[in-house]
DSSP file (Angstrom, degrees, kcal/mol; ACC not computed):
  #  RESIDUE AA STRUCTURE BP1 BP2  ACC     N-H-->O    O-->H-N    N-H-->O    O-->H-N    TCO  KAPPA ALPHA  PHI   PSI    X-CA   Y-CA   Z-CA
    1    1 A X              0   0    0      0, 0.0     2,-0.3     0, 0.0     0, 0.0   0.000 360.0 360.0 360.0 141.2    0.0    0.0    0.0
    2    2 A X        -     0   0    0      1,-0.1     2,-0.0     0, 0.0     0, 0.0  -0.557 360.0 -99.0 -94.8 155.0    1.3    3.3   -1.0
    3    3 A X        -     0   0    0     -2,-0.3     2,-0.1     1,-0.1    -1,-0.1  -0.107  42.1-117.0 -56.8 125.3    2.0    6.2    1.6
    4    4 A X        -     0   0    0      1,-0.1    -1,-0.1     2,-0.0     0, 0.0  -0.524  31.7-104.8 -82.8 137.3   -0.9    8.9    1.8
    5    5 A X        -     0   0    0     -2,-0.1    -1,-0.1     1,-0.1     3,-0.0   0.385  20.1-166.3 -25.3 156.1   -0.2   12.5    0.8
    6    6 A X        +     0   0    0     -3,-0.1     2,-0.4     5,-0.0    -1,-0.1  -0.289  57.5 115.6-139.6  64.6    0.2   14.8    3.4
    7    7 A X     >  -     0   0    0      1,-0.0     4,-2.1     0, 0.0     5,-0.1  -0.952  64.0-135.2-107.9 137.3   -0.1   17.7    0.5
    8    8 A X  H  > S+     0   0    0     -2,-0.4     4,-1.5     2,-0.2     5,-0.1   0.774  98.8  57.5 -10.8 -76.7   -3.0   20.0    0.6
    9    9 A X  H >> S+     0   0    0      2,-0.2     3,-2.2     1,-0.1     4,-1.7   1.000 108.4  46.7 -29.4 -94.6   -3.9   20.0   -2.8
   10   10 A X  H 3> S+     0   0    0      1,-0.3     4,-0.8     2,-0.2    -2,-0.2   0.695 108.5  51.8 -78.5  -5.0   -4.4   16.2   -2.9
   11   11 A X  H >X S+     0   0    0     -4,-2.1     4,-4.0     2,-0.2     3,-1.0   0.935 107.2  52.9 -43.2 -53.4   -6.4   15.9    0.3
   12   12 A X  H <X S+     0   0    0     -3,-2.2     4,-2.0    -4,-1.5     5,-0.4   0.935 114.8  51.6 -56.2 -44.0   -8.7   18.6   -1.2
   13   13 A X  H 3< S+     0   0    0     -4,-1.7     4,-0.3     1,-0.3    -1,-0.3   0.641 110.0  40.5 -77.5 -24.2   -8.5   15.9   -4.1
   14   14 A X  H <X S+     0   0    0     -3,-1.0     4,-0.9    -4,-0.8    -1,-0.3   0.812 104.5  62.1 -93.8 -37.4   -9.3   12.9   -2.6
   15   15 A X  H  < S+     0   0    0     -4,-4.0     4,-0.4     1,-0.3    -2,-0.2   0.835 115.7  39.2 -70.8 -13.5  -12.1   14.2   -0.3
   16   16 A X  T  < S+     0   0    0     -4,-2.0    -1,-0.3     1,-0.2    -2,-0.2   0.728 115.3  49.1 -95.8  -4.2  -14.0   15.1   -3.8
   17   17 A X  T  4 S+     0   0    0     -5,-0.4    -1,-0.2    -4,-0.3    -2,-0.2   0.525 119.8  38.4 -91.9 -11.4  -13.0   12.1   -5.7
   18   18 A X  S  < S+     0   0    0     -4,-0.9    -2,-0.1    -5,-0.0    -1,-0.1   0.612  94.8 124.8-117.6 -11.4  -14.2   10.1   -2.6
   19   19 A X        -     0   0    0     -4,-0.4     4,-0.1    -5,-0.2    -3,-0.0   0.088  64.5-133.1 -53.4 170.7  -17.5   12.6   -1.9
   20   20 A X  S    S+     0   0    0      2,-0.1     2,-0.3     0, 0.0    -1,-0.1  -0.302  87.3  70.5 -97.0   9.7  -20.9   11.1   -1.8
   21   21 A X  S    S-     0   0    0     -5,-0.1     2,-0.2     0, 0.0    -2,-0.0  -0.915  91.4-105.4-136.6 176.8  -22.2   13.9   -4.1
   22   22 A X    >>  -     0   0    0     -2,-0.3     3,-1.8     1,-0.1     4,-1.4  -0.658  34.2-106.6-104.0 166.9  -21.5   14.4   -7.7
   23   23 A X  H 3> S+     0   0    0      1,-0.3     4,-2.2     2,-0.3    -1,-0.1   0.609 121.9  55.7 -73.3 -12.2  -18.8   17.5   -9.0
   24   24 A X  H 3> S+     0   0    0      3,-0.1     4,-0.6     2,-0.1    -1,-0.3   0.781 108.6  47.7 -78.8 -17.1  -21.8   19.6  -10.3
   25   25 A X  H <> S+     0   0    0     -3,-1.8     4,-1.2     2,-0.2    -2,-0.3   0.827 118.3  38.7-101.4 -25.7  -23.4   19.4   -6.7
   26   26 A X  H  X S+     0   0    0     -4,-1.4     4,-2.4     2,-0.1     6,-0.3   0.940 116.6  53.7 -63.2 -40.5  -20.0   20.4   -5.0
   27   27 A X  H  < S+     0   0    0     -4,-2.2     4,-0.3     1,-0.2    -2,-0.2   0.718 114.3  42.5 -62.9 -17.0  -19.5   22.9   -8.0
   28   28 A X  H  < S+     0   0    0     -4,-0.6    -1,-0.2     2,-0.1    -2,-0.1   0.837 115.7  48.1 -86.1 -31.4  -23.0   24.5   -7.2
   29   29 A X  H  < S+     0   0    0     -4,-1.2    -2,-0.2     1,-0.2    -3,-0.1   0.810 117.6  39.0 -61.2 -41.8  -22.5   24.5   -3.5
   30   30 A X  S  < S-     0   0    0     -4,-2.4    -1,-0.2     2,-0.1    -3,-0.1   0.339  99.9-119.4 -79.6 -19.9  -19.2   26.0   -3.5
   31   31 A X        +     0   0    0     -4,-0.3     2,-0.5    -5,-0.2    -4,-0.1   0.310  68.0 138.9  82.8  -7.5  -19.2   28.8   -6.3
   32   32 A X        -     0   0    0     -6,-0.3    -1,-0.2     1,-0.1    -2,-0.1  -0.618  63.6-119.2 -81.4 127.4  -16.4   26.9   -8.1
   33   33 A X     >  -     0   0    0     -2,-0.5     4,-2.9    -3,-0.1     5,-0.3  -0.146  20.9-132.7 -76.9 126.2  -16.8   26.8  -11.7
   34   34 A X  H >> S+     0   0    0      1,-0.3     3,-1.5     2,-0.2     4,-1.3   0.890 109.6  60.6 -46.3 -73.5  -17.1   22.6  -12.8
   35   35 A X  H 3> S+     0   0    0      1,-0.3     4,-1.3     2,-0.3    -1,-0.3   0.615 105.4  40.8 -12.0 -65.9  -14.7   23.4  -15.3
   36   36 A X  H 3> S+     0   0    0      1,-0.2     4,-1.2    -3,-0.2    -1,-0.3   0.772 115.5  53.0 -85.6 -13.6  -11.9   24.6  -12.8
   37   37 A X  H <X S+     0   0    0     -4,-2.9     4,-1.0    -3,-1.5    -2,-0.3   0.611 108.8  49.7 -62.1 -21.1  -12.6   21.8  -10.5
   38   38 A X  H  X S+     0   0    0     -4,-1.3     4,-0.8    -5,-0.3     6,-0.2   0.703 107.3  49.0 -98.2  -9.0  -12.3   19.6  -13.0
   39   39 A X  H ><>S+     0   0    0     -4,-1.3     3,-2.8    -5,-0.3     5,-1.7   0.995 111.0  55.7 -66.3 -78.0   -9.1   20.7  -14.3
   40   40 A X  H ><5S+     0   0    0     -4,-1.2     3,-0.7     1,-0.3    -2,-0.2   0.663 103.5  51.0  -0.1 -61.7   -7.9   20.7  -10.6
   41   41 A X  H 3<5S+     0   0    0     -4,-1.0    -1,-0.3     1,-0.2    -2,-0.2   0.682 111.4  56.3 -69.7 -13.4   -8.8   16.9  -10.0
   42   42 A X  T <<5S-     0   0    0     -3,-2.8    -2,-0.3    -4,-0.8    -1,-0.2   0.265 110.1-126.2 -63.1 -13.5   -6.8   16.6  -13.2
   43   43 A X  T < 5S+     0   0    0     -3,-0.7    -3,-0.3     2,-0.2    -4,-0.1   0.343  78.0 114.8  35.2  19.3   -4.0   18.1  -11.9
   44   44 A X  S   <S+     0   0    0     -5,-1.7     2,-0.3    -6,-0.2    -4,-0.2   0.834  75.9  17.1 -74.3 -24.7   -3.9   20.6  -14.7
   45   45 A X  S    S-     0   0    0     -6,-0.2    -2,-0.2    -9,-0.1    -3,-0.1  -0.953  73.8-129.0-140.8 151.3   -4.6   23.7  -13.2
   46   46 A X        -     0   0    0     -2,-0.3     2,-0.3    -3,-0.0    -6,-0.3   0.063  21.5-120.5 -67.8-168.0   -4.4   24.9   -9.6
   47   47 A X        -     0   0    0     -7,-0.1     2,-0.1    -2,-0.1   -10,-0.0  -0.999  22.1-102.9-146.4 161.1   -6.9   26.7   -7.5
   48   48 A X     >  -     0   0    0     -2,-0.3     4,-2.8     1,-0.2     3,-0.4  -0.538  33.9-116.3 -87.9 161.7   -7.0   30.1   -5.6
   49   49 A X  T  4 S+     0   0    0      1,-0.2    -1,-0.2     2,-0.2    -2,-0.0  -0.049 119.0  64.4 -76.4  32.5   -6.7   30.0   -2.1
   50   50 A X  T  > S+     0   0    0     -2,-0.2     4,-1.0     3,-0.1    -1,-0.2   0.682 109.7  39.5 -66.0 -76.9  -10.4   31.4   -2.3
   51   51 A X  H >> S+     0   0    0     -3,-0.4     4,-0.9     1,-0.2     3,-0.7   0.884 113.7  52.1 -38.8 -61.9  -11.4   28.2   -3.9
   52   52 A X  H 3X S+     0   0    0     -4,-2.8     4,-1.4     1,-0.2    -1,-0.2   0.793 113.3  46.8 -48.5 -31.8   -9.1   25.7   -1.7
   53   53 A X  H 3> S+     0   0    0     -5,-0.3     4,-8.1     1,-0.2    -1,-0.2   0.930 108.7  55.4 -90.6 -20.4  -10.5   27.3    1.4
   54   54 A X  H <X S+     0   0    0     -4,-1.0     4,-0.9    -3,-0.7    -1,-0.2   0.696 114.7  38.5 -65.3 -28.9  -14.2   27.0   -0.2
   55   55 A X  H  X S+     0   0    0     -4,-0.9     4,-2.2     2,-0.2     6,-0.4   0.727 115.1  57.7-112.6 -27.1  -13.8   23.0   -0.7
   56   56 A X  H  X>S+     0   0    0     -4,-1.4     4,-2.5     2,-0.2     5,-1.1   0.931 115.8  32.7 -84.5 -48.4  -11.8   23.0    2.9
   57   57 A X  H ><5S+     0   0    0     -4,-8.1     3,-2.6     2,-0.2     4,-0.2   0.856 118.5  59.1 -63.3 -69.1  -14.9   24.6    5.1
   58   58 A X  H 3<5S+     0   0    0     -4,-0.9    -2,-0.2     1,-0.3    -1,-0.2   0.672 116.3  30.3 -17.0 -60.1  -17.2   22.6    2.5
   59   59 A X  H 3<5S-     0   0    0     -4,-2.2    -1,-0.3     2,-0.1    -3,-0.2   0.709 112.3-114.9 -54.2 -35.1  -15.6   19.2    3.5
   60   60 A X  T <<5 +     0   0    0     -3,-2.6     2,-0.2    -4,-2.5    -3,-0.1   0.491  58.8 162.8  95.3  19.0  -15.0   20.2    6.8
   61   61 A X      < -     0   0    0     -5,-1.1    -1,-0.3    -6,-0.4     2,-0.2  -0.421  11.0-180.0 -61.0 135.0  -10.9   20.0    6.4
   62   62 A X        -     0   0    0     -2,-0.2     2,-0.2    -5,-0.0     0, 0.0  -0.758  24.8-115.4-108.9 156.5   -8.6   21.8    8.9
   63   63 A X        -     0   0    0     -2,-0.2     2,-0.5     0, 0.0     0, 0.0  -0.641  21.3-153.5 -84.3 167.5   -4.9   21.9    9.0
   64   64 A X        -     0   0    0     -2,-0.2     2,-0.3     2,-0.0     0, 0.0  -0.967  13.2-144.2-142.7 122.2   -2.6   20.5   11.5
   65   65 A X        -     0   0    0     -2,-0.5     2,-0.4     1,-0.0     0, 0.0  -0.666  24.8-164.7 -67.3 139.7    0.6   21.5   12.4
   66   66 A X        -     0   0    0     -2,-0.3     2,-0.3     2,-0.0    -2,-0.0  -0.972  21.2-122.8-118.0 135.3    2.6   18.1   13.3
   67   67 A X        -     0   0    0     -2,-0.4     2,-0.6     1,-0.0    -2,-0.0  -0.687  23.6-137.3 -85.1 142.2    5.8   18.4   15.2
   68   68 A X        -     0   0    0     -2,-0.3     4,-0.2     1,-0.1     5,-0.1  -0.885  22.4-110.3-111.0 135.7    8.7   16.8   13.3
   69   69 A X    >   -     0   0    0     -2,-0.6     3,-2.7     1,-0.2    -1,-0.1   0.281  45.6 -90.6 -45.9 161.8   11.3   14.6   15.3
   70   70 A X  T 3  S+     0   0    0      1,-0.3    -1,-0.2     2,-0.2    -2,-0.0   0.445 124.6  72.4 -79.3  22.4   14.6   16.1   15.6
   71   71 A X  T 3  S-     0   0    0      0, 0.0    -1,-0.3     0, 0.0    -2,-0.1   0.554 114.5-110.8-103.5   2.4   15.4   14.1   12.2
   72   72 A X    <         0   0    0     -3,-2.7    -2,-0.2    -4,-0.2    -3,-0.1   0.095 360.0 360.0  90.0  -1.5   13.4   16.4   10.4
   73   73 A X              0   0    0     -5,-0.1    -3,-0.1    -4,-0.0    -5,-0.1   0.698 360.0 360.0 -74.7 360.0   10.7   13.6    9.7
């Protein structure tokens, strides 16, 4: 099994890829245009940190600071 991201971005990506609604009912819910949301799950294009925060309350993502061991991990 492969290691899960700890990137931003592909959290955001999993929790809509994984969602229990379809990407026009997140894209209507959220303001985000389908288009750049699908571009986005594509990795083709980013999103502003407007959008990102829109999909973070929507989902109900926080960040978390984690302390890293004095090996840098």
């Amino acid at each position: 099994m492969g290691k899960k991201s700890n990137k931003v971005s592909d959290r955001i990506r999993e929790a809509v890829q994984t969602a229990r609604v379809s990407r026009y009912r997140i894209s209507r819910d959220t303001g985000i245009e389908e288009s750049a949301l699908s571009r986005f799950l594509s990795k083709e294009r980013a999103l502003s940190m407007k959008a990102i925060d829109a999909l973070a309350d929507y989902f109900g993502l926080e960040l978390v600071r984690r302390r890293k061991n004095k090996a840098g991990e």
